[in-house]
N, C-alpha and C positions, 0 to 999 in steps of 0.2 A: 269315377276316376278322372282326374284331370290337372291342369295348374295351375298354381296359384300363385299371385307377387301381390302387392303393396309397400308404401310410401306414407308415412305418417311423419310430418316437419315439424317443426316453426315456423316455417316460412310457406307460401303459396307453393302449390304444387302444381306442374304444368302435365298437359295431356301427352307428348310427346316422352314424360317421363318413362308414367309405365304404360304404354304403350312399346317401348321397346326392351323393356322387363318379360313383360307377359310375350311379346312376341318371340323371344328366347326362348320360350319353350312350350313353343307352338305344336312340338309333336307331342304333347302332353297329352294335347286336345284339339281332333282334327277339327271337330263338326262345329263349335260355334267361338265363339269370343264377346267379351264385355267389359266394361268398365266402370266404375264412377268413381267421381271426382266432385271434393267437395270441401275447397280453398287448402288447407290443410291436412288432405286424408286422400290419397287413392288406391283402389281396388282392383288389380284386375284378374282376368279368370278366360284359362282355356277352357273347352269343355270336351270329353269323352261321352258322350250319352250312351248310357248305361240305363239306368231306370226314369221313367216317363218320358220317350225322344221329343216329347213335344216343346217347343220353343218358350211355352212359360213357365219350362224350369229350368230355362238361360239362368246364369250367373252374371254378376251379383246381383240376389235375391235380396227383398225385402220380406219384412216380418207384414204382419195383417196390420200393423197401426202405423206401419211406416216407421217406427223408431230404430230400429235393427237392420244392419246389412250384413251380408253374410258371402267370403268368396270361401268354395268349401272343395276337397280332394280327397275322396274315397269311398265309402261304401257302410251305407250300415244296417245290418241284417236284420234286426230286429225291430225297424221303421214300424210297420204295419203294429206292431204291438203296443209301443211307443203313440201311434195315432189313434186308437182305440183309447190309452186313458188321455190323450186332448181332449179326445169328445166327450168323453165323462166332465168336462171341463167346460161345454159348451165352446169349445174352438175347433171348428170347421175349416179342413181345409180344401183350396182350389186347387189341388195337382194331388198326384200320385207318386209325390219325388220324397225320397229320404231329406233333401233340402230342407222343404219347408219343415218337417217336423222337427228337424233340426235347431232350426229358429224359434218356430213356437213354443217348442219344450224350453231352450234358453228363458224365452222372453217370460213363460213361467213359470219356470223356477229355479232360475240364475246358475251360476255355477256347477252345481251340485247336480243341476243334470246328466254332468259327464259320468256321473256311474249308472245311468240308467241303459248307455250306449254299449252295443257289441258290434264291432266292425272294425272296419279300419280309417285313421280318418286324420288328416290336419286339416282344421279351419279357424280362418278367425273372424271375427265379429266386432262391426264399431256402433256405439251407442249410437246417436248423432244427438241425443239430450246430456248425456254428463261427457261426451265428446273420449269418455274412454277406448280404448282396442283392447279384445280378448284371443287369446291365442290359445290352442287345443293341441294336443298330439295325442294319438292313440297310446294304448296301452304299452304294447311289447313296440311298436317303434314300427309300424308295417310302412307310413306315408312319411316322407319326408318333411322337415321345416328348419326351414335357416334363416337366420336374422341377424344384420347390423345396425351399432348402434354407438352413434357416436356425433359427434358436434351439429348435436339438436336436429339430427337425421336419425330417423327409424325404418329398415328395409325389412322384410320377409320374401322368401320365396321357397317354392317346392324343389328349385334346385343353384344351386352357387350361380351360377351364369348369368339368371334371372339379377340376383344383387349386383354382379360383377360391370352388367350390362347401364347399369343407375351411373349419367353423367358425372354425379361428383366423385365415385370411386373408378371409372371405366379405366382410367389410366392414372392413378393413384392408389395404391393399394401393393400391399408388401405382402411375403410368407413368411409365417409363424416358424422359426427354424426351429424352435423347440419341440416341433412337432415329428422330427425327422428322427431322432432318436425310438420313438415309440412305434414308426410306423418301418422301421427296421428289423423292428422287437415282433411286431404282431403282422404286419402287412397291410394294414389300415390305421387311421386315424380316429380311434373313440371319441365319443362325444364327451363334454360338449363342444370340442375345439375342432378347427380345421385346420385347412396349410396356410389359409390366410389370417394373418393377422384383422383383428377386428369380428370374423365372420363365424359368427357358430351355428351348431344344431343346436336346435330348441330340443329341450331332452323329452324323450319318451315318459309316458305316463305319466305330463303335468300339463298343468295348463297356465296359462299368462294374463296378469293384468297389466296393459298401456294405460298411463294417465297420458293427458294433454301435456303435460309437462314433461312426457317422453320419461319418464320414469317406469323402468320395469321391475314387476314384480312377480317371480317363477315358483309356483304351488305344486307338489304330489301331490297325486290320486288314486296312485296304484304303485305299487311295487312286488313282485315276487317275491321278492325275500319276507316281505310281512304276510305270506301265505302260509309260512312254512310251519307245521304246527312238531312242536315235540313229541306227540303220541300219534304214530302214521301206521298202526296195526288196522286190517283190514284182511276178511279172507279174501282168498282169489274170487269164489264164485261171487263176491258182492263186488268186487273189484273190475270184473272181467263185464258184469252187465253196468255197469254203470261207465265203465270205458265204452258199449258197445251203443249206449244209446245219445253218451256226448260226441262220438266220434259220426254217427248216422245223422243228428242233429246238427251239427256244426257243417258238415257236407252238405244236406239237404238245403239249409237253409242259404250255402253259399251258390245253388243254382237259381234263385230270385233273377231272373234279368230280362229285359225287354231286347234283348241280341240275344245272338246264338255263344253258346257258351261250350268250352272245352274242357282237356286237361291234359297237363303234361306226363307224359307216362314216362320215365327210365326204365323201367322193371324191378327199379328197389322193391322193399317191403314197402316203403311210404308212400310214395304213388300209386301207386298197386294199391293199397287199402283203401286212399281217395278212391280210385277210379271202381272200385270193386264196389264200396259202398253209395256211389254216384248210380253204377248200373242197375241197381233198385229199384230207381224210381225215374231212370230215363235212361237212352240208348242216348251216348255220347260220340263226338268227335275227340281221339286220344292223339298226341303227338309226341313222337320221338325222335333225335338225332342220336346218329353213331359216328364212328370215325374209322378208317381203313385199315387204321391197327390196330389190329383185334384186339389187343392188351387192352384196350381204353374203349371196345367198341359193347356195348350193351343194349343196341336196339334189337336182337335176336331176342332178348328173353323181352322185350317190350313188345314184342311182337305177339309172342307166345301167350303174355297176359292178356293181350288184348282181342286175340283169338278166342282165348277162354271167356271172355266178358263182352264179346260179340259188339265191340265199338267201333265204331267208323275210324280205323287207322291211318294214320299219315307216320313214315319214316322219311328220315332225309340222312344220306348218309355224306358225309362233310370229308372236303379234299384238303389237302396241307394248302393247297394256295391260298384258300377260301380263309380260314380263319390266321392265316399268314398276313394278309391283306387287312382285316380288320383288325389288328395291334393297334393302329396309329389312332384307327377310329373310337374302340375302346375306352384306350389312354385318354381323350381329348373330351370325349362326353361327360365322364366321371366327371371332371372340373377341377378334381385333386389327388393326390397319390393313392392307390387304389392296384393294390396287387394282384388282384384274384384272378386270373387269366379265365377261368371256367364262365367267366361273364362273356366270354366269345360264343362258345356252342349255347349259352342260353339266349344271346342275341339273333343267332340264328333261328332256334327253334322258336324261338318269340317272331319271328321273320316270318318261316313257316304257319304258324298257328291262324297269327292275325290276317291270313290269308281264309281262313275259313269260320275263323269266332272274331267275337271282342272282347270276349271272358276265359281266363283259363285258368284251372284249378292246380295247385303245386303241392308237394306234398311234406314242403319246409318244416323244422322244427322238429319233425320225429326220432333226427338223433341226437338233438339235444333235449330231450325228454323222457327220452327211454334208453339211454346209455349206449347208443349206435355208436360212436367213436372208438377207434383203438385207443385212443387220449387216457379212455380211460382206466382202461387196461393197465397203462404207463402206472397212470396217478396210484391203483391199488399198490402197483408193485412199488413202487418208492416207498409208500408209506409204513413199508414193513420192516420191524424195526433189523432183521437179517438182512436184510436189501440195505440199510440205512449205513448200519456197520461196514457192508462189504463194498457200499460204493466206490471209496478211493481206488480200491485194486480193480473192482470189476472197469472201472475208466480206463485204467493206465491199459490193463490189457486188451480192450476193443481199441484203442489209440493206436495199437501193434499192428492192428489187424490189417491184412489185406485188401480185405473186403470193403467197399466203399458203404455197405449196408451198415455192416456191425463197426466202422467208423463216425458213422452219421448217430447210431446209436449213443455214442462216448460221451457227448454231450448234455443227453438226459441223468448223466451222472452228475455232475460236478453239483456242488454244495449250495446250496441257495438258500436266504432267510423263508421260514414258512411264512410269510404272510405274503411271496413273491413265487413259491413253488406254481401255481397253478399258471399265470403267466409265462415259466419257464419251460414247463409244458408243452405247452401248446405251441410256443417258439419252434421250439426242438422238431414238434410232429410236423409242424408245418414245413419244416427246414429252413427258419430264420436264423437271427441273429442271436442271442444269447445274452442276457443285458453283463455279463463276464467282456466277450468278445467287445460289446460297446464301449465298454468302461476302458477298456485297455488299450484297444487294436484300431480300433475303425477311423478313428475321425484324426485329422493331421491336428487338430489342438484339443486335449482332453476338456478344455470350457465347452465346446459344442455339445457333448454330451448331456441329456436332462431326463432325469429320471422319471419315470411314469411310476406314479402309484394309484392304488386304488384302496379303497376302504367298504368291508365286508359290513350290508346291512344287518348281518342276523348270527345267533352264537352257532358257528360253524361244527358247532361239535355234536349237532343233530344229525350231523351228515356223515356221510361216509367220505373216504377220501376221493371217489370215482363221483359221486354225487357233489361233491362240492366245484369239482371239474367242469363238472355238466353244467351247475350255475355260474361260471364263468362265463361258459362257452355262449349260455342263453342269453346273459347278462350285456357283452363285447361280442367277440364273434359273429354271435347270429344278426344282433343290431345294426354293427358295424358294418358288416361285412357281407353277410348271406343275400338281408333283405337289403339293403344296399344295390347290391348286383339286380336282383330280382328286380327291381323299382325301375333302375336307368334300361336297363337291357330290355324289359318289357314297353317299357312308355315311351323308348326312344321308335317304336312302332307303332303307338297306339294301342296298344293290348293290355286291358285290366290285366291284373295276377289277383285271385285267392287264395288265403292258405288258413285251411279247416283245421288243420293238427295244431294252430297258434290261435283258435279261439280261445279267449281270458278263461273262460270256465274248465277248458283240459286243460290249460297248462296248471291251473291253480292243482286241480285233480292230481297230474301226473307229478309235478314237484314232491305230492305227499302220498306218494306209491312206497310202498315197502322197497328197493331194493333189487330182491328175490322176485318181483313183480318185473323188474324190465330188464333183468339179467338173470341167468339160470343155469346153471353146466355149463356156461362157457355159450352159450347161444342169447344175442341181444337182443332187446326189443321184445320179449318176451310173452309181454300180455297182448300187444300191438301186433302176432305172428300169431297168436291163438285166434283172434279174430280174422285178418287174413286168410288163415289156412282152413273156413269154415267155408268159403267163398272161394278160394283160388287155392288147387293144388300146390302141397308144401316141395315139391321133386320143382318149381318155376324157380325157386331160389336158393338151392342150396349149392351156392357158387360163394366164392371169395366177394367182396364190396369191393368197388372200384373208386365209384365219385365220379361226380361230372366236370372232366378235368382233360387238357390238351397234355400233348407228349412234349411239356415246355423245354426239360433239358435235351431234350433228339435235336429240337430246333433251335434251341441258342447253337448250336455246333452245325448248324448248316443254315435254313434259310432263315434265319433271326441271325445268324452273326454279325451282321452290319452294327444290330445295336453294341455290339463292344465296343464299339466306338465313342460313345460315350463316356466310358471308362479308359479311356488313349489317355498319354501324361498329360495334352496340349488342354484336355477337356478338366481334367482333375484339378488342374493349374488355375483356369477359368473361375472354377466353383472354389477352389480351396478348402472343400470340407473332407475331404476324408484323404487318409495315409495311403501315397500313391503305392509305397512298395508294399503295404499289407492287400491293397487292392489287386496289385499283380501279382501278387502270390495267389492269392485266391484263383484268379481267372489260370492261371500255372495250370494248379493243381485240377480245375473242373478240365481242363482240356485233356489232361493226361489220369484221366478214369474216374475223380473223386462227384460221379455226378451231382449229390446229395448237394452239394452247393449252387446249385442251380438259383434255388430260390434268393438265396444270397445276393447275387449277383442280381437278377432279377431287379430287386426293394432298389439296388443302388445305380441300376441304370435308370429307374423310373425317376430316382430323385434329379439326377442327373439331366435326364430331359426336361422336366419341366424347368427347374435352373438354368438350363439354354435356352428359353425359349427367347426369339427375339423380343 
């Protein structure tokens, strides 16, 4: 784990360039730093030593002929297998780093070696004979990569700041307003766009060819959606072992490390089956945070699992100051609008952690694989054609409603084209915007509005409508958003993160589960709780699901209230983007009970701040 920038011109490139690229993000990677530069091309690379600490697997590497260089970030499990057929090839290598084999699998056999990878990983690669650059991202999107490119300038880096930090843009550079609409919508910004104009993510599961001529050209190598097969019959018991030995494999293999290595425990189902199938084959260090109000606090039952699985436990239980305090810091690291407050308590426990490991295992992904969401709940019930019917009335009379609950509900009614349902969705649960509300309400000029669409790989009619939800969720959400959070909040301390339930091989598996396999009577996660409950008492979890989530709306109405300030007319005035009295209705209404708007407010003071930034 670590990070990564380069600089590929037409013009000479200087040492000071990325030299203060890579030093941006320097908590990438405490232990080492390096570079080269080579008229035209530079490379630079934090480093996290993770596997061989030894200094000749500093970055950037060379291949054995010297033609290949390589700055690389992240992790790949399957190295040792991968260096087993080198040798079959008579190529020997001098370290024990997933690097080299990294390079030398490139160097023979181009391309096309990225399917031989399982891990997590962006790196790129410059010939120094056809003067090309190759750029990589892992499958599901675990490492970050972001590249600009524009007036015979090419940047990369593992995070915005790194680009932002490059003289010719440091103080030239605009935000993509078209981005605002969507990230109203959802709470983040999908790929492959950002807030800045010019600056994108490289998309998950492709990989890139630079010519000399700065011409880019962006290849798939993977997609989920072309996993999905139309005939996904399978009994439970062929189901349930072959979930139990990709789930034991994808763990086992993610304890590889030359550091001491952890895991985060909540006390979900998910972490909990990490750490339960980690306990196997090693007694771990597990970590937890809670919070003072009990409503949000679940390190009692992390406690409880980890008592059951005899781990070396660490609790931290977190005071309103503490993640009060970290807002600004938060805000500012992301680099762009970035909703997800829950990346506070994982900053924390990532605080905690890396105080005792440099690896820690997560247990990501497993509700978007096995139908853990209430989303999806929502999605069945919509799609019934008695729900469908009854929606106008069922609306109008939760709109009556007293209840701030069954008002916040109203919203999952209103009419939307299906090919937009599954976006509206998740809006609603999240307590967004509603692309209705965008269209109409929000912005002081209806042009600022832009619609976000997306376009479905695969004939959706293999799915169910709770299943199609879920490849949303996998799709945007998780990429966006989850491992997003995970990435910044982890590395802004130096702490790998793993995550076993997002190995390519189970998600390909779990996408083509019957159904009835990860939902049952009303209990989710179903096959993912039969394996669980083999290992860990089923009485650890049968609580309501929380989520690892601050008491946002308590604190916009006390110690967060300063941010309304933002939303004051003087501030509104400034930005000119959105409808001052629709805005102060809103804030009205969350003051005087309607808290479900929280998050509302939330999206539009974030835009708001970074729009004032001096």
């Amino acid at each position: 784990m670590c990070g990564i920038a380069g600089i590929v011109s037409l013009k000479e490139v200087q040492q000071e360039e990325i030299k203060l690229m890579t030093d941006s993000i320097a908590h990438r990677g405490p232990d080492a730093k390096g570079y080269y530069l080579n008229n035209s091309i530079a490379l630079g690379h934090r480093r996290l030593s993770i596997i061989d600490l030894d200094a000749r697997s500093n970055q950037p590497f060379f291949s054995k002929d010297n033609r290949y260089v390589i700055v690389f970030n992240g992790e790949i499990y399957n190295f040792k297998k991968i260096a087993e057929e080198l040798a079959q090839h008579a190529i020997a290598l001098h370290t024990t780093s997933d690097t080299e084999v990294i390079i030398e699998a490139f160097a023979l056999w181009g391309t096309g070696f990225v399917h031989k990878l399982n891990g997590m990983f962006s790196f790129v690669i410059y010939d120094t004979l056809t003067k090309n650059t190759f750029l990589f991202r892992d499958r599901v999107g675990k490492k970050p990569l972001y590249y600009y490119s524009k007036d015979g300038l090419f940047l990369f880096g593992s995070e915005i700041k790194a680009i932002l930090k490059h003289p010719a843009i440091a103080n030239n550079h605009s935000v993509d307003i078209s981005t605002i609409s969507t990230f109203l919508q959802l709470g983040f910004i999908p790929e492959p766009k950002t807030f800045y104009k010019d600056i994108k993510k490289f998309p998950a599961g492709h990989y890139g060819i630079l010519s000399s001529a700065l011409e880019l050209s962006i290849l798939p190598y993977w997609n989920i959606s072309h996993h999905i097969r139309s005939e996904r019959s399978t009994t439970e018991t062929a189901a349930f072992n072959q979930l139990k030995f990709l789930v034991n494999d994808s763990v086992h293999s993610r304890l590889v490390a030359d550091v001491p290595v952890g895991i985060f425990l909540s006390g979900g189902i998910d972490s909990s089956l990490v750490a339960a199938s980690a306990a196997q084959v090693a007694r771990l260090k597990t970590f937890s945070i809670g919070f003072k109000e009990s409503k949000f606090d679940e390190s009692i039952y992390a406690e409880k699992v980890a008592r059951h699985l005899n781990t070396d436990h660490h609790s931290y239980i977190l005071r309103e100051s503490e993640a009060v305090e970290m807002i600004d810091q938060y805000l500012n690291h992301f680099d762009e609008l970035f909703a997800d407050t829950s990346a506070i308590p994982t900053m924390l426990v990532s605080r905690l952690a890396r105080q005792h490991v440099t690896v820690a295992l997560t247990g990501d992904g497993g509700d978007e694989l096995f139908l853990g969401y209430g989303s999806y709940t929502w999605a069945t019930r919509l799609n019934n054609p008695l729900w469908k019917w009854a929606s106008p009335l069922i609306k109008n009379v939760l709109q009556l409603s007293s209840s701030s609950r069954l008002k916040r509900a109203a919203s999952l009614f209103e009419h939307v084209d299906e090919g937009k349902k599954r976006a509206h969705i998740f809006s609603q649960e999240q307590y967004f915007f509603s692309e209705k509300e965008l269209r109409e309400d929000v912005f002081s000029n209806s042009q600022i509005f832009s619609e976000w669409t997306y376009l479905s790989e695969v004939n959706l009619s293999t799915l169910s409508a709770a299943e199609q939800q879920a490849l949303f969720d996998f799709q945007f959400y998780l990429r966006d958003d989850l491992l997003v959070k995970v990435d910044r909040a982890s590395m802004f301390f130096g702490l790998e993160c793993r995550s076993p339930l997002l190995d390519y091989r189970l998600t390909e598996f779990a996408v083509n589960l019957p159904e009835s396999l990860k939902k049952r009577n009303g209990t989710t996660k179903y096959l993912l709780r039969k394996m669980l409950y083999e290992m860990v008492p089923a009485k650890y979890f049968n609580r309501p699901k929380w989520g690892f989530s601050i008491p946002l709306a308590q604190w916009m109405k006390n110690e967060l209230r300063h941010f309304m300030n933002y939303l004051n007319e003087d501030n509104l005035d400034k930005t000119g983007i959105f409808n001052k009295a629709y805005v102060n209705n809103l804030i009205v209404r969350f003051m005087n009970g309607e808290d479900y708007l929280y998050n509302r407010l939330w999206v539009l003071m974030i835009i708001q701040k970074y729009l004032l930034k001096p």
